[in-house]
C-alpha positions as CSV (number, residue, x, y, z in Angstrom):
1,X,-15.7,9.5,5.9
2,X,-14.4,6.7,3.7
3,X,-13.2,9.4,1.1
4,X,-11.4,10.9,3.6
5,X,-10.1,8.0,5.0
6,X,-8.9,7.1,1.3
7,X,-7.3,10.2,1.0
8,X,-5.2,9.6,3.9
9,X,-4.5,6.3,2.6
10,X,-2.7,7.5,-0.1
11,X,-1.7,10.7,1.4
12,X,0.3,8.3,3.6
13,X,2.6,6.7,0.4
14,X,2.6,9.9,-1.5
15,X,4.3,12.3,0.5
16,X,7.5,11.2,1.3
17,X,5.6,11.1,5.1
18,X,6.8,7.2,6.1
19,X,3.6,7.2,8.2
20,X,1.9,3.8,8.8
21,X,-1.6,3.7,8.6
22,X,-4.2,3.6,11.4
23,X,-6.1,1.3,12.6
24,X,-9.4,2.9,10.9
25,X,-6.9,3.2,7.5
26,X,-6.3,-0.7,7.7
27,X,-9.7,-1.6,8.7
28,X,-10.9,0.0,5.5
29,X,-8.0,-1.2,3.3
30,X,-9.5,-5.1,4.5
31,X,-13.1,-4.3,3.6
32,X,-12.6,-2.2,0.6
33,X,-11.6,-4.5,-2.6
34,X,-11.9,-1.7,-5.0
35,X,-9.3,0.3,-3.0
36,X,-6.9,-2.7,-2.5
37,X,-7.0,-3.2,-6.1
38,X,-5.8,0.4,-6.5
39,X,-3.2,-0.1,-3.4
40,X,-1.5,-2.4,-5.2
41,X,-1.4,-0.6,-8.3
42,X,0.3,1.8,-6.7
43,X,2.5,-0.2,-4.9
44,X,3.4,-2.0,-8.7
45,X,3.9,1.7,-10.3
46,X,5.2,3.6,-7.4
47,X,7.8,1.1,-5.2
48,X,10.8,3.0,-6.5
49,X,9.9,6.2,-4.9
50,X,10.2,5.0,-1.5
51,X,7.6,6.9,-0.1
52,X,6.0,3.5,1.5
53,X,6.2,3.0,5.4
54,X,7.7,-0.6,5.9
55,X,4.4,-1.6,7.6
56,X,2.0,-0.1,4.7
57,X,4.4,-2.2,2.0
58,X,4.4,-5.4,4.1
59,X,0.1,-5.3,4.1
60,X,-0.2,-5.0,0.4
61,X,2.7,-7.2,-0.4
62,X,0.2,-10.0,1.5
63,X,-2.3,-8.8,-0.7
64,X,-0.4,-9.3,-3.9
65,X,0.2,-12.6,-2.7
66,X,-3.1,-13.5,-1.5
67,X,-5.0,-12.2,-4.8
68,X,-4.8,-13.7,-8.6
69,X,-4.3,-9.9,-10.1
70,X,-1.5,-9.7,-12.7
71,X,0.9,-7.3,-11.4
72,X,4.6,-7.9,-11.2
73,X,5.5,-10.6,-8.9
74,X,9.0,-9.6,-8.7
75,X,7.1,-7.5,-5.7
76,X,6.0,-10.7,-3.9
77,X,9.3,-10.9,-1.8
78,X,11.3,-8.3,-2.5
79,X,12.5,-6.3,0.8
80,X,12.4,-2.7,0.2
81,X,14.7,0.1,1.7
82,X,13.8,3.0,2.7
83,X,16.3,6.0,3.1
84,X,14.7,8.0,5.9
């Protein structure tokens, strides 16, 4: 289930969808360090495309603040815009 669930995840801020996550999504984003870790190296390497829901950015953005990991803190409070 959690694979699947992961897949979504990312399905979610990869296909130009704009969907925001579920509740289950979100639950397991919280619990799952290993897949935060890779949310926000995603969100560091893929911002540009604007493929992120408003919702999804504004979760990981608190995680980027929250955590000590070395990504680009020009994320921290930028607002993004998204086109559609």
């Amino acid at each position: 289930m959690n694979k699947q669930l992961q897949s979504s995840i990312f399905e979610a801020i990869s296909d130009g969808s704009q969907r925001e996550w579920t509740s289950s999504e979100k639950e397991l984003i919280a619990n799952d360090s290993e897949l935060q870790n890779h949310l926000k190296e995603w969100l560091n390497n893929s911002l540009s495309d604007t493929c992120w829901h408003l919702i999804n950015y504004k979760i990981i953005q608190k995680l980027l603040a929250d955590s000590s990991m070395s990504l680009d803190r020009n994320l921290l409070g930028k607002e993004i815009y998204i086109p559609f």
